[in-house]
MARSE-387598 format. One record per residue (C-alpha): residue number from 1; residue in three letters; chain; x, y, z. Coordinates in nm, 2 decimals, padded with zeros to 4 digits. Layout:
BEGIN
PT   resi   resn   chain     east    north       up
PT    NUM    ala       A        X        Y        Z
...
// end
This chain:
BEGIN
PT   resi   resn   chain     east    north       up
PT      1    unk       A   -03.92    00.26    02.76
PT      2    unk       A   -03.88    00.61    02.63
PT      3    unk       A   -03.62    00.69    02.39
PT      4    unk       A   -03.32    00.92    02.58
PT      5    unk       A   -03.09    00.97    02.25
PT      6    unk       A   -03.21    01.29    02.25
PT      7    unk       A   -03.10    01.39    02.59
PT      8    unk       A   -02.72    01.21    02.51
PT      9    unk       A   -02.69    01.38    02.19
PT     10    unk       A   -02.79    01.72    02.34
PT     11    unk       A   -02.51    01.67    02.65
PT     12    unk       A   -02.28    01.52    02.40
PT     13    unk       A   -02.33    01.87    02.19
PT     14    unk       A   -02.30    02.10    02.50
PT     15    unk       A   -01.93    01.90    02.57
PT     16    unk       A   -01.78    01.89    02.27
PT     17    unk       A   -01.49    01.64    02.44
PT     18    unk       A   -01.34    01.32    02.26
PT     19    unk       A   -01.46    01.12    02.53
PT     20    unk       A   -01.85    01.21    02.51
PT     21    unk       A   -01.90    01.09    02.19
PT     22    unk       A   -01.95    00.71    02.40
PT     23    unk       A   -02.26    00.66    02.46
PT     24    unk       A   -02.20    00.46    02.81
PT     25    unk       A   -02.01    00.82    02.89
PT     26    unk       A   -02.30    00.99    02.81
PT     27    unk       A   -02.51    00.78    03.01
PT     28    unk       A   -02.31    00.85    03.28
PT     29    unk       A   -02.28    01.26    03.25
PT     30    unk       A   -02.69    01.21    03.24
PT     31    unk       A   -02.68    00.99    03.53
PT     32    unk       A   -02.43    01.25    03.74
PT     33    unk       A   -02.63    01.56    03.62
PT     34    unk       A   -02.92    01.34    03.81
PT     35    unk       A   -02.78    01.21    04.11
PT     36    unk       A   -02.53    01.48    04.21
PT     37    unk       A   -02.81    01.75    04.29
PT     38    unk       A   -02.98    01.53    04.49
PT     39    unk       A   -02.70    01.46    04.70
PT     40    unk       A   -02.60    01.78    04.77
PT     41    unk       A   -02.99    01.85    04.80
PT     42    unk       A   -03.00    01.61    05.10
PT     43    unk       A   -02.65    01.66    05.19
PT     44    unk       A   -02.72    02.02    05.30
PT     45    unk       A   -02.95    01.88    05.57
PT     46    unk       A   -02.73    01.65    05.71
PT     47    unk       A   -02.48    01.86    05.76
PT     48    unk       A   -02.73    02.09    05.91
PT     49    unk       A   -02.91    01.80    06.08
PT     50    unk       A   -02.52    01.62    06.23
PT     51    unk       A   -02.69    01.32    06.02
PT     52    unk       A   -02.39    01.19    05.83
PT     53    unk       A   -02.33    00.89    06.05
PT     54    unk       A   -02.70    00.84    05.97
PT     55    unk       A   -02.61    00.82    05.57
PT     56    unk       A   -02.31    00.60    05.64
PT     57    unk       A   -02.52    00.36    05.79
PT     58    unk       A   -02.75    00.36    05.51
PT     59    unk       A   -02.47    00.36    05.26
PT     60    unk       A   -02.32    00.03    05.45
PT     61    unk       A   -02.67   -00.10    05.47
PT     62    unk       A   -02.68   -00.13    05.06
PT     63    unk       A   -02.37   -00.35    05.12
PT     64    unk       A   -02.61   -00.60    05.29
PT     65    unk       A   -02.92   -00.55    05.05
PT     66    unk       A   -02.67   -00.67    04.72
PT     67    unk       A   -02.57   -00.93    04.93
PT     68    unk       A   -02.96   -01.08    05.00
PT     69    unk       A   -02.98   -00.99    04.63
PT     70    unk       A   -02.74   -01.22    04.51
PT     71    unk       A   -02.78   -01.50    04.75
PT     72    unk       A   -03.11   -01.45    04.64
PT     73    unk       A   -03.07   -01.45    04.29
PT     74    unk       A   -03.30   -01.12    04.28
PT     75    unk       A   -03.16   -00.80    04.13
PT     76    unk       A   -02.99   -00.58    04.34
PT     77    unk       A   -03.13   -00.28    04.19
PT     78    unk       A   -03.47   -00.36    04.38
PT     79    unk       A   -03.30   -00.51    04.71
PT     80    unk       A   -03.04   -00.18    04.75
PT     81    unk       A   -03.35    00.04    04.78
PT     82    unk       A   -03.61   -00.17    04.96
PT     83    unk       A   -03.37   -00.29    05.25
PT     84    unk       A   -03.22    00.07    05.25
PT     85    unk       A   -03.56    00.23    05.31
PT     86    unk       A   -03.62   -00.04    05.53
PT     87    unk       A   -03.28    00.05    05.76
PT     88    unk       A   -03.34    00.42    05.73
PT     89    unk       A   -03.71    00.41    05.85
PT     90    unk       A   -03.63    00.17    06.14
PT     91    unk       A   -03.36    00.38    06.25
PT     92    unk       A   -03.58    00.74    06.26
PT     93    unk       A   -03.88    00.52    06.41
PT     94    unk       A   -03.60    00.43    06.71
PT     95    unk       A   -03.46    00.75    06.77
PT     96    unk       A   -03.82    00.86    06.81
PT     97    unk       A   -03.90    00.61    07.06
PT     98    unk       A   -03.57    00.57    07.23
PT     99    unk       A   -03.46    00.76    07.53
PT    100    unk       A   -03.08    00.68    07.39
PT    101    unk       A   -02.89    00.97    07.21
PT    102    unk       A   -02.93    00.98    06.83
PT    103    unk       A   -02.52    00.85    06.75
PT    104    unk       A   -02.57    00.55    06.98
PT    105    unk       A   -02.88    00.42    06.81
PT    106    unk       A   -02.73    00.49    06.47
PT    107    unk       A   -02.45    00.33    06.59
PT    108    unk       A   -02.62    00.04    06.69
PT    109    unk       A   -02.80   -00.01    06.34
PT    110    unk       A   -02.45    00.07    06.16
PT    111    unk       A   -02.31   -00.23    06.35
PT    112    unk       A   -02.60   -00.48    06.30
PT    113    unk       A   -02.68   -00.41    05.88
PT    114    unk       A   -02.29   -00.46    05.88
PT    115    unk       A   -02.29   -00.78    06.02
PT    116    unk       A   -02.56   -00.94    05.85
PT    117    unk       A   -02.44   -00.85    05.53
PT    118    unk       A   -02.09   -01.02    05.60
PT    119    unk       A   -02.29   -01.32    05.75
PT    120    unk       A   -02.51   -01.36    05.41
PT    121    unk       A   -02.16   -01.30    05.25
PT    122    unk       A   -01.94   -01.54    05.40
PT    123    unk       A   -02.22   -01.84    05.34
PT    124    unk       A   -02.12   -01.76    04.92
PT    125    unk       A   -01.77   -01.76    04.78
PT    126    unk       A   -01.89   -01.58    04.45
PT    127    unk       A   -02.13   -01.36    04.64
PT    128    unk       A   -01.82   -01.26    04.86
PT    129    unk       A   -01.66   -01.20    04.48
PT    130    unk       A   -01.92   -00.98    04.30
PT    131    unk       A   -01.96   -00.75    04.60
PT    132    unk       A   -01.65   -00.59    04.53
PT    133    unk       A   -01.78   -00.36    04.25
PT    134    unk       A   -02.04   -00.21    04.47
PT    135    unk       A   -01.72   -00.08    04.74
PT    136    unk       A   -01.66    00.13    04.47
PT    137    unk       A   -01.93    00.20    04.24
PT    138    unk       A   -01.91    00.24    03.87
PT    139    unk       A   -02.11    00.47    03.72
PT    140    unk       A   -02.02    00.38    03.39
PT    141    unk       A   -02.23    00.09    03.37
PT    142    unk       A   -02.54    00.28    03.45
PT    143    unk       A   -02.87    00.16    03.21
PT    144    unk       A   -03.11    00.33    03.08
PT    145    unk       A   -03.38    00.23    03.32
PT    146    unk       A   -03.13    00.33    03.58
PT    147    unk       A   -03.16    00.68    03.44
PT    148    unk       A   -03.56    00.68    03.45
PT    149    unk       A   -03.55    00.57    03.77
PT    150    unk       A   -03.31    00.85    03.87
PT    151    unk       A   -03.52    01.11    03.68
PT    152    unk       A   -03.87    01.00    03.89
PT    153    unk       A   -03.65    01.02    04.20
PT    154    unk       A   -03.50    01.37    04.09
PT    155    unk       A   -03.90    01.49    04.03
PT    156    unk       A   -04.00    01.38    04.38
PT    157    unk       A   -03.68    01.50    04.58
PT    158    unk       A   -03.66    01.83    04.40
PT    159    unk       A   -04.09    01.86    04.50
PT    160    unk       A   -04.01    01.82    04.84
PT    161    unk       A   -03.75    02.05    04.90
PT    162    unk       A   -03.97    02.30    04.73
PT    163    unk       A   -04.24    02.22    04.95
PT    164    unk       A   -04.08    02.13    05.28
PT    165    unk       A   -03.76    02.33    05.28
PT    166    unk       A   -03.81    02.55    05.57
PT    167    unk       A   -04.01    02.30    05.73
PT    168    unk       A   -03.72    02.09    05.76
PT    169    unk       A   -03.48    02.37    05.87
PT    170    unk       A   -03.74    02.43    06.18
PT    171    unk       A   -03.78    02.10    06.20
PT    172    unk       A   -03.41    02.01    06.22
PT    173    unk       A   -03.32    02.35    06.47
PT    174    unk       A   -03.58    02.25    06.75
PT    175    unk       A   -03.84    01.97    06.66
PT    176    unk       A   -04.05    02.03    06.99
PT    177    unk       A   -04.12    02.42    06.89
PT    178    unk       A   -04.17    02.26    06.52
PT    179    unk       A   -04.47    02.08    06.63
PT    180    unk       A   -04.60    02.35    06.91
PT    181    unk       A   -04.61    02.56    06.55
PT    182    unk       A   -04.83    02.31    06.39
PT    183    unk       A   -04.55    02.12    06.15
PT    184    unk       A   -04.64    01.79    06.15
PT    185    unk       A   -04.25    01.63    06.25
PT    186    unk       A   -04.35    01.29    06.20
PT    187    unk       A   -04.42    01.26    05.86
PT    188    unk       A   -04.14    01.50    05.75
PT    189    unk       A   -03.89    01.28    05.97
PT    190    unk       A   -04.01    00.93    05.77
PT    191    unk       A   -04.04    01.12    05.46
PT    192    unk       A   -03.72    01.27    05.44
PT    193    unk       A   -03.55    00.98    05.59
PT    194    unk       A   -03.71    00.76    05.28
PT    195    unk       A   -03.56    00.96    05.03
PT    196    unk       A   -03.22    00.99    05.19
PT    197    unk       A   -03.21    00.63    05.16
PT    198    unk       A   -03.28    00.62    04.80
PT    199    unk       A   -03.03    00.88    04.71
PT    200    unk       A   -02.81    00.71    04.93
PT    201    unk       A   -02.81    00.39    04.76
PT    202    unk       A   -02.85    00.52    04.39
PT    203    unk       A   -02.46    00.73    04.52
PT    204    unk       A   -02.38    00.39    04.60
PT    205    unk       A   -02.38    00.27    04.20
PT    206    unk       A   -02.21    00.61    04.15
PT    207    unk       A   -01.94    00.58    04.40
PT    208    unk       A   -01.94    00.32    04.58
PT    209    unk       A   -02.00    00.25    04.92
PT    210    unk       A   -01.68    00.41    05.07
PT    211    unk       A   -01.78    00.75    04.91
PT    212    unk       A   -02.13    00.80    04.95
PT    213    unk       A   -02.12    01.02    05.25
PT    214    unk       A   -01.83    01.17    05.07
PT    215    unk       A   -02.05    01.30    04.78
PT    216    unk       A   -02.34    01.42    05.03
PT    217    unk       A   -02.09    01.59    05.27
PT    218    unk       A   -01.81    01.75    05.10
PT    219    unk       A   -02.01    02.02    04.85
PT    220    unk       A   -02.21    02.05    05.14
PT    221    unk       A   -01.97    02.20    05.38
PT    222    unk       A   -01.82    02.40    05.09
PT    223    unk       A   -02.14    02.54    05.06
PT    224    unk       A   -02.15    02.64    05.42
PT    225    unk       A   -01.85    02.84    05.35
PT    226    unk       A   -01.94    03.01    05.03
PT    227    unk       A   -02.29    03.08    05.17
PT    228    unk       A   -02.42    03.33    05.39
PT    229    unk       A   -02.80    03.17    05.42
PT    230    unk       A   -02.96    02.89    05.48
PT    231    unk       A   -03.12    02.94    05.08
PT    232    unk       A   -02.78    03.06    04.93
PT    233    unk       A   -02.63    02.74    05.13
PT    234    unk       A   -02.89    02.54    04.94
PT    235    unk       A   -02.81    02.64    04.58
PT    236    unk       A   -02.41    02.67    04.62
PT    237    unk       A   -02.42    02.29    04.71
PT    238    unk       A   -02.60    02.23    04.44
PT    239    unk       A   -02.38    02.39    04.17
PT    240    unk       A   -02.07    02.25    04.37
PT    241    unk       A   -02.22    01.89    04.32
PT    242    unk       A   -02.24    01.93    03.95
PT    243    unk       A   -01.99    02.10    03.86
PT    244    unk       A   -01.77    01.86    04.06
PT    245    unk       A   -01.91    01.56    03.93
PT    246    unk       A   -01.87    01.65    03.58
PT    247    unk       A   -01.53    01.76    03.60
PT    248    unk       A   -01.48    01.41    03.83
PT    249    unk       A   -01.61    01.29    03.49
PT    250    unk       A   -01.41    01.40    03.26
PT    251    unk       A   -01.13    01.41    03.44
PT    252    unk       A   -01.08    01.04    03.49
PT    253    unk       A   -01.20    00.94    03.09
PT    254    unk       A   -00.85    01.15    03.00
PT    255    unk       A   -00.54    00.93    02.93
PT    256    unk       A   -00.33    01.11    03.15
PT    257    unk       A   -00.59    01.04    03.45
PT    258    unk       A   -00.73    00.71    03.39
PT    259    unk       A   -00.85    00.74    03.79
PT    260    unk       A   -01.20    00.58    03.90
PT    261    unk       A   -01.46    00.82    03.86
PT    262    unk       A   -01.63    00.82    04.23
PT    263    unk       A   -01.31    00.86    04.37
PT    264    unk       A   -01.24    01.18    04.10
PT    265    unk       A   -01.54    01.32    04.19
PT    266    unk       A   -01.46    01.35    04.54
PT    267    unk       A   -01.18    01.49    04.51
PT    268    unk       A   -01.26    01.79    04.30
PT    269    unk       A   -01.53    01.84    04.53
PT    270    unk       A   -01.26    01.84    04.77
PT    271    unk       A   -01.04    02.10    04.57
PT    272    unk       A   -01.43    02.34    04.56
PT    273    unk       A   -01.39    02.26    05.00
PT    274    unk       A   -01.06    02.44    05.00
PT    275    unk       A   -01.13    02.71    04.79
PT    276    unk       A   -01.44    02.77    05.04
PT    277    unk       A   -01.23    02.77    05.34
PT    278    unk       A   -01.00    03.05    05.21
PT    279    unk       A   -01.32    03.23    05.08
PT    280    unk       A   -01.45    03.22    05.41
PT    281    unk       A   -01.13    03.30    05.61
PT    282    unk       A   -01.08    03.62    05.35
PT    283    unk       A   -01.43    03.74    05.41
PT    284    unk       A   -01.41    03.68    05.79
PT    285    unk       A   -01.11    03.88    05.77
PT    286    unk       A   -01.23    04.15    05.57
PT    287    unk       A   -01.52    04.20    05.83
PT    288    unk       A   -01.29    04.21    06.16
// end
């Protein structure tokens, strides 16, 4: 496995705070820095796309893949991912082939991953016990392997928004004229909905599963505000993400805070949400 000292001695050197000096703190600044991009990244299309009750039901799908990971005594870090892809791609392939509106068969898979997961739950007491963690994420417990896993993720995501960007936008604004243009929907629709899932359930070891959509939406709809382009809404989320998640950070490592990290996150994301409101409202202003 390669050695990532470097990268924690450099972050630990760029904040100079009594609480990076810990390495499991600095594992998780690396691991933010990672993941929080690539929410906002995808989180910028869902807000576009009216797909966060699609993330939600991936986020409550990872609920049921640690539970068949620890009935099954296999690691949930390879069960979150395969069952959420597995969710996320059976729910694109049925709103393609369903004559039902997008919410309702959403809906419908939201309902079932639920269910199963508190069926495989209920037949295990400590099962039912070690779940609880995964409500609300931790991710200062993150490994190292974690973080590689996160950085091939990061590679790939980051590649397909460079390559598929507008694509999606067409794509996501009218899907028929998409295709009468030669954009090949399909693939783009499986492909993005595969890595929606994975960033999906990698937030989940981040923030849990109560906050995951959280995380995607919030510096999204910020963005909206601060933006006025589709690219500019794009790289706004982006720096709202990070910055948010490594004030979240530090914020709750303080003594005076001591508050769970997702959950700080969120909420400073939240503080960059109203700040874009009155932006907005100002510049609206200013032009009438």
């Amino acid at each position: 496995m390669p050695d990532l000292s470097p990268l924690y001695e450099l972050l630990a050197r760029l904040l100079p705070f009594e609480c990076m000096r810990m390495r499991f703190m600095q594992q998780a600044l690396l691991g933010l820095v990672l993941l929080a991009p690539m929410a906002a990244a995808m989180g910028v299309q869902v807000v576009n796309f009216r797909m966060a009750f699609f993330a939600d039901a991936i986020s409550h799908s990872a609920f049921t893949g640690v539970a068949l990971g620890l009935i099954f005594a296999v690691s949930p870090h390879w069960t979150m991912p395969a069952f959420g892809i597995v969710v996320g791609l059976a729910i694109m392939a049925a709103q393609r082939r369903s004559s039902l509106s997008s919410d309702t068969v959403i809906g419908v898979f939201f309902s079932a991953v639920v269910a199963f997961g508190l069926a495989v739950v209920s037949r295990d007491r400590n099962a039912a016990r070690d779940i609880q963690r995964f409500l609300y994420g931790d991710i200062l417990t993150i490994s190292d392997g974690d973080i590689l896993g996160l950085i091939v993720l990061f590679a790939t995501l980051m590649a397909f928004q460079a390559f598929s960007y507008n694509r999606m936008l067409y794509i996501g604004l009218n899907p028929v004229l998409a295709k009468a243009h030669r954009v090949r929907v399909a693939p783009y629709q499986y492909l993005y909905a595969g890595l929606l899932s994975l960033v999906v359930i990698f937030s989940v070891w981040a923030v849990g599963v109560l906050l995951v959509t959280a995380m995607m939406i919030v510096p999204a709809a910020a963005a909206r505000n601060f933006a006025r382009s589709a690219g500019a809404m794009f790289w706004w989320a982006l720096w709202v993400s990070v910055t948010s998640a490594v004030a979240g950070l530090l914020i709750s490592a303080q003594d005076w805070a001591q508050t769970a990290t997702g959950a700080t996150i969120v909420l400073v994301a939240f503080g960059w949400f109203l700040v874009s409101t009155v932006a907005a409202r100002l510049r609206g202003e200013r032009y009438h």
